[in-house]
VEXPA-640883 format. One record per residue: residue in one letter; x, y, z of N, C-alpha, C in turn. Coordinates in Angstrom, 2 decimals, padded with zeros to 5 digits, always signed. Atoms other than C-alpha are relative to their C-alpha. Example, Ala and Ser with C-alpha at 12.3 -4.5 7.8 and 13.67 -1.06 7.14 Angstrom:
BEGIN
vovo->A	n_X->+000.89	n_Y->-001.19	n_Z->+000.00	ca_X->+012.30	ca_Y->-004.50	ca_Z->+007.80	c_X->+000.90	c_Y->+001.20	c_Z->+000.00
vovo->S	n_X->-000.82	n_Y->-001.19	n_Z->-000.06	ca_X->+013.67	ca_Y->-001.06	ca_Z->+007.14	c_X->-000.77	c_Y->+001.09	c_Z->+000.73
//
This chain:
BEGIN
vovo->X	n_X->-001.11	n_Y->+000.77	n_Z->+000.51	ca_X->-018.19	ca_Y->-023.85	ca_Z->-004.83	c_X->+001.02	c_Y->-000.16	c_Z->+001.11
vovo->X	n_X->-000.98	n_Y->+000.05	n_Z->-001.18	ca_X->-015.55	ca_Y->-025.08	ca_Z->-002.34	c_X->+000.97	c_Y->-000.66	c_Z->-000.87
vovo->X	n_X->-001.40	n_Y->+000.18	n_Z->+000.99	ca_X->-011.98	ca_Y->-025.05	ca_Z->-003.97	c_X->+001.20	c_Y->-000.76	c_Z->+001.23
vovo->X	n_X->-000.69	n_Y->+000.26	n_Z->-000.87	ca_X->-008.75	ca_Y->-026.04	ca_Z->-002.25	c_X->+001.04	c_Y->-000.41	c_Z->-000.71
vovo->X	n_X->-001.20	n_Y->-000.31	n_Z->+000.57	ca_X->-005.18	ca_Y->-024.63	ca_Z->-002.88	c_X->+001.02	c_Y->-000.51	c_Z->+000.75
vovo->X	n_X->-001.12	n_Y->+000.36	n_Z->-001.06	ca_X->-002.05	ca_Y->-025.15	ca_Z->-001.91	c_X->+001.21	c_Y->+001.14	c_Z->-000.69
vovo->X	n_X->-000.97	n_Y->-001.29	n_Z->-000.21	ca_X->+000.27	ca_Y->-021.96	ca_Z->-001.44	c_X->+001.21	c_Y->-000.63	c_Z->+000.51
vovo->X	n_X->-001.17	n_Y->+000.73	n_Z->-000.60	ca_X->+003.66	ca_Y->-022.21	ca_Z->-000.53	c_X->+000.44	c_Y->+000.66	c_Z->+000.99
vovo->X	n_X->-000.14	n_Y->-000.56	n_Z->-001.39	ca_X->+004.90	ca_Y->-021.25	ca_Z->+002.96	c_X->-000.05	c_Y->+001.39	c_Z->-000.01
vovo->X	n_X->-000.46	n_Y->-001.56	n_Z->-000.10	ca_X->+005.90	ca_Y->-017.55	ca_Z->+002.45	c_X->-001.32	c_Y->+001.02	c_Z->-000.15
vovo->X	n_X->+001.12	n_Y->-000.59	n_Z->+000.37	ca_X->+002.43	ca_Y->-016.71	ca_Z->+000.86	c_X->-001.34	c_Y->-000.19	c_Z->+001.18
vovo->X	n_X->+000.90	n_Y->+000.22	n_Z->-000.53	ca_X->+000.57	ca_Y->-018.50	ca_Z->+003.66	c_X->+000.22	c_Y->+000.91	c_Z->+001.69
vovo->X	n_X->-000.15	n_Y->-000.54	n_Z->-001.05	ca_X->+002.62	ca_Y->-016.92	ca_Z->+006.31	c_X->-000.56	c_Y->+001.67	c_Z->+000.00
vovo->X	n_X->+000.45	n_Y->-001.70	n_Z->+000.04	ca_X->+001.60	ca_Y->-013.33	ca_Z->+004.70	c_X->-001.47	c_Y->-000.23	c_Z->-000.10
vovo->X	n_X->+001.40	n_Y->+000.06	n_Z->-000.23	ca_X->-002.18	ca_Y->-014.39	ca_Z->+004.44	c_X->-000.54	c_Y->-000.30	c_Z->+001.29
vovo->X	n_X->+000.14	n_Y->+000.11	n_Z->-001.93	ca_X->-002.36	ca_Y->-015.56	ca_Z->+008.43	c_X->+000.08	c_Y->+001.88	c_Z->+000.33
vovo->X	n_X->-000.39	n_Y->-001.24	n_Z->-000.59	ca_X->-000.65	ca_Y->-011.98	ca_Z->+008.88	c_X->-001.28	c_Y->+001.39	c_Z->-000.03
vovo->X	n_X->+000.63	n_Y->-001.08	n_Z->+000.60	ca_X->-003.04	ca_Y->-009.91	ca_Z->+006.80	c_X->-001.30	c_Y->-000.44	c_Z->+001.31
vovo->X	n_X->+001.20	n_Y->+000.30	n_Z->-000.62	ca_X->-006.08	ca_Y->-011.62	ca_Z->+008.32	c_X->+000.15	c_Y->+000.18	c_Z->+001.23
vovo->X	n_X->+000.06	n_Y->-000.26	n_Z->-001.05	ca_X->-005.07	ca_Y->-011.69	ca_Z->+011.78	c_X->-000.29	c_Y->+001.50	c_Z->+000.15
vovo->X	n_X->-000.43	n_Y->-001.46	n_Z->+000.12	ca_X->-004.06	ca_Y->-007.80	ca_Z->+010.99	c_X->-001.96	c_Y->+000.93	c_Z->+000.10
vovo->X	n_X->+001.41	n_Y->-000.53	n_Z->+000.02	ca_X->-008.31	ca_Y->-007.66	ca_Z->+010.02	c_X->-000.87	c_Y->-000.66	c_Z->+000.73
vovo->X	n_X->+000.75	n_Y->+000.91	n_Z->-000.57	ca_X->-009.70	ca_Y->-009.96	ca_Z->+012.34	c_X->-000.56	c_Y->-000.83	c_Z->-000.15
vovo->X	n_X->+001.45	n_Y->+001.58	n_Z->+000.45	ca_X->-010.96	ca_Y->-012.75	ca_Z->+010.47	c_X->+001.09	c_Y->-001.05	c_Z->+000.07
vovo->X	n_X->-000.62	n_Y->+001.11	n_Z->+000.85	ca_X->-009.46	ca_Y->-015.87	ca_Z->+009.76	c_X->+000.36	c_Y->-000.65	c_Z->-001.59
vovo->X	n_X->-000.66	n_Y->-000.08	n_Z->+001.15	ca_X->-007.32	ca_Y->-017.00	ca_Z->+006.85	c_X->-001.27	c_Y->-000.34	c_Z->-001.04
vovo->X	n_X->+000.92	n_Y->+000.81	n_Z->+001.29	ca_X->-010.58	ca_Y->-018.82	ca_Z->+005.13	c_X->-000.96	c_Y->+001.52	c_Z->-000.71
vovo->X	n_X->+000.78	n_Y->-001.13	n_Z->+000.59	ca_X->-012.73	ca_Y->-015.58	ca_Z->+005.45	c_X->+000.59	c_Y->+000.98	c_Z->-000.99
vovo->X	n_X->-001.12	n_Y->-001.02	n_Z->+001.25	ca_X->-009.69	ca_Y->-013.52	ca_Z->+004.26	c_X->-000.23	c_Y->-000.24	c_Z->-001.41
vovo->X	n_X->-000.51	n_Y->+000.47	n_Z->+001.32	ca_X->-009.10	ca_Y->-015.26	ca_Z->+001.26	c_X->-001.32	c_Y->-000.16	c_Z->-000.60
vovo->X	n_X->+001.46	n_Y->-000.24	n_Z->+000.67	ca_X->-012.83	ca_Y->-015.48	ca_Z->+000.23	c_X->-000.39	c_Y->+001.58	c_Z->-000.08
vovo->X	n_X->+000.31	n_Y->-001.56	n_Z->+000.53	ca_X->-013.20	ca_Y->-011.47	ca_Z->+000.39	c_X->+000.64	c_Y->+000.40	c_Z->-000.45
vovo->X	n_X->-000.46	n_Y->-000.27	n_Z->+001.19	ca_X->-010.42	ca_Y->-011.25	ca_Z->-001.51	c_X->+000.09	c_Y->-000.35	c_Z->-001.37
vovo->X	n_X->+000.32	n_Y->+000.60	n_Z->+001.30	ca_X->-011.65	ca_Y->-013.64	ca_Z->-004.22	c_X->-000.85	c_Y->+000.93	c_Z->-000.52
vovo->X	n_X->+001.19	n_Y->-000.95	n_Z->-000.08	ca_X->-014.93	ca_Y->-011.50	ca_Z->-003.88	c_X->+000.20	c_Y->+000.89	c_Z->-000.49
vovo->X	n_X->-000.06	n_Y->-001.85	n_Z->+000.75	ca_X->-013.23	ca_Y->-008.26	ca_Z->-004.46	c_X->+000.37	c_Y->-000.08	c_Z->-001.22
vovo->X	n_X->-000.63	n_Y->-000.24	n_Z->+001.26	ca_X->-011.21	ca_Y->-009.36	ca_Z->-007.24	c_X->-000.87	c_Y->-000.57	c_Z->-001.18
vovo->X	n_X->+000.68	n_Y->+000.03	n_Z->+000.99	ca_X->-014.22	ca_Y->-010.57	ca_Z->-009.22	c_X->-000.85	c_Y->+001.36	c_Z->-000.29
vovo->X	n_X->+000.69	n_Y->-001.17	n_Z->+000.35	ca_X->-016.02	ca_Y->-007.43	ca_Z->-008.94	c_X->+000.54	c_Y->+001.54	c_Z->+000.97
vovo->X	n_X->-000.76	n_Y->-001.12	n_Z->-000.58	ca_X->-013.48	ca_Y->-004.73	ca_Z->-007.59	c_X->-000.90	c_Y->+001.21	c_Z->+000.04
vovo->X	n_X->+000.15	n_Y->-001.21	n_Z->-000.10	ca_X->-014.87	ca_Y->-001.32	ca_Z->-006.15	c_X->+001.20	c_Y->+000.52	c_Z->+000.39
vovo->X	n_X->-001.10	n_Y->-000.64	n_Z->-000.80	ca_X->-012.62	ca_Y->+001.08	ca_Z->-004.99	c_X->+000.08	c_Y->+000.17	c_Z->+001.67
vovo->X	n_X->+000.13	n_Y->+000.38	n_Z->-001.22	ca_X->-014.10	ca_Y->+001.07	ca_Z->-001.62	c_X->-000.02	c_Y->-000.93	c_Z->+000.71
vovo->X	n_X->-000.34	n_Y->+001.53	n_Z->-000.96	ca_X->-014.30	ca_Y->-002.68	ca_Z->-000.91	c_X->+001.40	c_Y->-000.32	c_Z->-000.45
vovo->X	n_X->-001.52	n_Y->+000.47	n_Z->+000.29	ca_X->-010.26	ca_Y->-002.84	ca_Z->-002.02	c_X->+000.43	c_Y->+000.12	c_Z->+001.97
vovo->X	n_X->-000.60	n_Y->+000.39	n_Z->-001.57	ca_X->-008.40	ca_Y->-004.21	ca_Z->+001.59	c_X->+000.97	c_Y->+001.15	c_Z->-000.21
vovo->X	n_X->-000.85	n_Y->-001.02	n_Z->-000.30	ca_X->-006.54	ca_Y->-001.59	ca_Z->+003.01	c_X->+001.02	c_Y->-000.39	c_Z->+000.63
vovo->X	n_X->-001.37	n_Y->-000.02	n_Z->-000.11	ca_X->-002.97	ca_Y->-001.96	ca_Z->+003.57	c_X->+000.24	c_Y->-000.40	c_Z->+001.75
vovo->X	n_X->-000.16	n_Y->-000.09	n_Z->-001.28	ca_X->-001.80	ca_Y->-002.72	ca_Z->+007.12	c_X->+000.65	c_Y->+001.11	c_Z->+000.44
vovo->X	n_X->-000.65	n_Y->-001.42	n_Z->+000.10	ca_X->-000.95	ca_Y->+000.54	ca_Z->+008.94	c_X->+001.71	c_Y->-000.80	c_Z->+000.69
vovo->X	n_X->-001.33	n_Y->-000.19	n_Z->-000.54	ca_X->+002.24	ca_Y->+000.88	ca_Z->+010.19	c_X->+000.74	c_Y->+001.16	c_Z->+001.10
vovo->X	n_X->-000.36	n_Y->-000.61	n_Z->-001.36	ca_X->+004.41	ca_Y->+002.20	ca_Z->+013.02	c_X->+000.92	c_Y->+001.20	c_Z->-000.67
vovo->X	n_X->-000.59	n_Y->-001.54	n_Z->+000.32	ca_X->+005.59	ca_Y->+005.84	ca_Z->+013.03	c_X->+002.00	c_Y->-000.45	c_Z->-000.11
vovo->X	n_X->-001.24	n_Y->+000.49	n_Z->+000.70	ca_X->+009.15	ca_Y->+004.30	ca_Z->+013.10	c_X->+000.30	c_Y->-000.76	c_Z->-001.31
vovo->X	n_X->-000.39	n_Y->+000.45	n_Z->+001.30	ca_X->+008.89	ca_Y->+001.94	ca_Z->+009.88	c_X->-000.31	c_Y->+001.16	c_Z->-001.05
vovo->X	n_X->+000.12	n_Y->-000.38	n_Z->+000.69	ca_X->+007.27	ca_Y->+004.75	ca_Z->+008.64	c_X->+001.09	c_Y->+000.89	c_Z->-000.60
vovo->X	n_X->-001.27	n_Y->-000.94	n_Z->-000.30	ca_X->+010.52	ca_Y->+007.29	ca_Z->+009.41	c_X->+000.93	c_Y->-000.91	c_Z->-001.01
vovo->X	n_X->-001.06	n_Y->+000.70	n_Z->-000.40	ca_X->+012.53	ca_Y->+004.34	ca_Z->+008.57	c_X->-000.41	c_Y->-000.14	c_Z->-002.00
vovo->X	n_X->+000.78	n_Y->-000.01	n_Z->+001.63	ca_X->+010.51	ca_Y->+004.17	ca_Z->+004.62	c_X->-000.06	c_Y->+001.54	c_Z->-000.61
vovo->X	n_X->+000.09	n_Y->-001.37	n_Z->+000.13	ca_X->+010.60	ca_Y->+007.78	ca_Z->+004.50	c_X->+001.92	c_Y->+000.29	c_Z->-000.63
vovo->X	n_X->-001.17	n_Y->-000.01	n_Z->+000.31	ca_X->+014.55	ca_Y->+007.70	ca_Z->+004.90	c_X->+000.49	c_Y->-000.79	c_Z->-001.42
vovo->X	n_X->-000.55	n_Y->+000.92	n_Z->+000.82	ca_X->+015.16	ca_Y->+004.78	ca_Z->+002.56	c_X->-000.73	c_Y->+000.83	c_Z->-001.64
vovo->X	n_X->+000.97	n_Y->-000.76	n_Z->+001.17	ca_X->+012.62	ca_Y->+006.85	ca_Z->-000.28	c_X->+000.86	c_Y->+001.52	c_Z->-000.43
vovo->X	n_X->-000.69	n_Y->-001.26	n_Z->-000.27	ca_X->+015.08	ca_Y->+010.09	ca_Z->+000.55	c_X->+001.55	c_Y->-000.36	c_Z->-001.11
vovo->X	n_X->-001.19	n_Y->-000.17	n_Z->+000.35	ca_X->+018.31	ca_Y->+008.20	ca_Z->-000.37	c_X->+000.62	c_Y->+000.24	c_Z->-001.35
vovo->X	n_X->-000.42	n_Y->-000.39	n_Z->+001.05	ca_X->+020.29	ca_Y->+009.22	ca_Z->-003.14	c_X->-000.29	c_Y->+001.45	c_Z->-000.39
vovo->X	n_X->+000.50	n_Y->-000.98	n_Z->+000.16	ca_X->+018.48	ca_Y->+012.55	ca_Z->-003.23	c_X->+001.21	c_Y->+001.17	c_Z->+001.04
vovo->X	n_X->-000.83	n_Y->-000.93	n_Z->-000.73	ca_X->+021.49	ca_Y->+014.26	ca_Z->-001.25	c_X->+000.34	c_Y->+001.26	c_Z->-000.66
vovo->X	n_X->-000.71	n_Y->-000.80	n_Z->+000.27	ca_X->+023.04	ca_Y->+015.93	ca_Z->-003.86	c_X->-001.17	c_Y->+001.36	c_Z->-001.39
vovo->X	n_X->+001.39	n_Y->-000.97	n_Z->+000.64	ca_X->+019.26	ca_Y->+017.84	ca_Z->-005.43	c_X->+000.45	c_Y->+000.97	c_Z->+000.95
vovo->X	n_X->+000.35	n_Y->-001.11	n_Z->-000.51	ca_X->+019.38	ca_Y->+021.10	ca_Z->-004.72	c_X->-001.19	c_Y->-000.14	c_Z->+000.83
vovo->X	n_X->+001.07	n_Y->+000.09	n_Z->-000.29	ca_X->+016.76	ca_Y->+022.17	ca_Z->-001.96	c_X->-000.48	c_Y->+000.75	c_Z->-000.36
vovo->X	n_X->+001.05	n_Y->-000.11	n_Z->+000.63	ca_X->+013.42	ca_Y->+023.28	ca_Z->-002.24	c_X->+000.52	c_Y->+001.86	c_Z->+000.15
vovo->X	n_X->-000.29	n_Y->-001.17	n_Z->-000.32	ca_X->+014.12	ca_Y->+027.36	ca_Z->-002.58	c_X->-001.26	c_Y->+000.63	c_Z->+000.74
vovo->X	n_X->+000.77	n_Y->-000.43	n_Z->-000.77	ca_X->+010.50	ca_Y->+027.98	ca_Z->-001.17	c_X->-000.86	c_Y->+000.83	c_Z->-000.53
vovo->X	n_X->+000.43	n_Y->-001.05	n_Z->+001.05	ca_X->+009.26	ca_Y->+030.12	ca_Z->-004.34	c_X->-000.09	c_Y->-000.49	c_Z->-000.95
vovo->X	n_X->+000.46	n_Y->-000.19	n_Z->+001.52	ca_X->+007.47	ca_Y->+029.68	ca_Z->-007.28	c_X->-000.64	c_Y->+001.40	c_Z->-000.43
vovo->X	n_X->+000.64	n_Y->-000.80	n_Z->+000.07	ca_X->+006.16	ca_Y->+032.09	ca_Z->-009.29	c_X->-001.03	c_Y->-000.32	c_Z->-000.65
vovo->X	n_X->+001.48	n_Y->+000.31	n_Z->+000.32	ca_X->+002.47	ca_Y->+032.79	ca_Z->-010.80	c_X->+000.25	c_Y->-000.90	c_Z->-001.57
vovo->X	n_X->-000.03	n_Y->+000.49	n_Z->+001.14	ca_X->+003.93	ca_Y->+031.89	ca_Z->-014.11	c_X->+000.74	c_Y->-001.84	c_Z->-000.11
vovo->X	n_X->-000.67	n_Y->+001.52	n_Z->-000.01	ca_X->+005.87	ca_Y->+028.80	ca_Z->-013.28	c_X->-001.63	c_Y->-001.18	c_Z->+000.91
vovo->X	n_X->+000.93	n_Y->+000.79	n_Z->-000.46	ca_X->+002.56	ca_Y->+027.12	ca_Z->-011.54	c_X->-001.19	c_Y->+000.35	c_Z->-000.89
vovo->X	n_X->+001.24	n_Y->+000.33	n_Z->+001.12	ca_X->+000.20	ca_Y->+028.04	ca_Z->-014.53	c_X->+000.80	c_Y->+000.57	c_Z->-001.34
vovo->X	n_X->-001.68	n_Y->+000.01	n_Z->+001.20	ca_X->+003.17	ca_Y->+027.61	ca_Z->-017.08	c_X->-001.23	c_Y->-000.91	c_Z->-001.11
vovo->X	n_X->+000.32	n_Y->+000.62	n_Z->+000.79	ca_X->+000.59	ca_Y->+025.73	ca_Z->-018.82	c_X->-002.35	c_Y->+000.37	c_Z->-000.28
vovo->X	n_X->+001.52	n_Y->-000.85	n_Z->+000.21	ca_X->-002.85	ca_Y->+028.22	ca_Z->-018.80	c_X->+000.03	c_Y->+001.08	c_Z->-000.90
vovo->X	n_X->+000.07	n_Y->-001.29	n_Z->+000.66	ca_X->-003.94	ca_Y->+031.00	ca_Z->-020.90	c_X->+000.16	c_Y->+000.98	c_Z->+000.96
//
């Protein structure tokens, strides 16, 4: 079957990205992701683009904020508080 869409800029600029990101071109891209999403495994799902140890710092911080005023971690549980829910 040969289809033919029309995306609007923002979506086409993130499908160039991804694909470049896996080495194919946008047509192959977008056909193995039709592919997956008719018959999804968990192993043929596209994997994420990695990322740089700074965005990651930088996603790490932004995931942190608001969390100032939690108590920290004291460093101790006991046997009963981690099988609070065993015989």
């Amino acid at each position: 079957m040969e289809l033919t869409i029309t995306v609007p800029e923002e979506v086409e600029h993130v499908l160039e990205q991804r694909a470049k990101a896996r080495g194919q071109d946008v047509k192959t891209f977008v056909e193995t992701i039709i592919k997956k999403m008719v018959s999804p495994a968990v192993e043929d799902l596209p994997m994420p683009p990695s990322q740089s140890d700074a965005q990651f710092e930088a996603d790490m911080i932004a995931f942190a904020e608001g969390t100032e005023e939690l108590s920290p971690y004291s460093g101790t549980y006991s046997r009963a508080d981690i099988y609070f829910n065993h015989d």
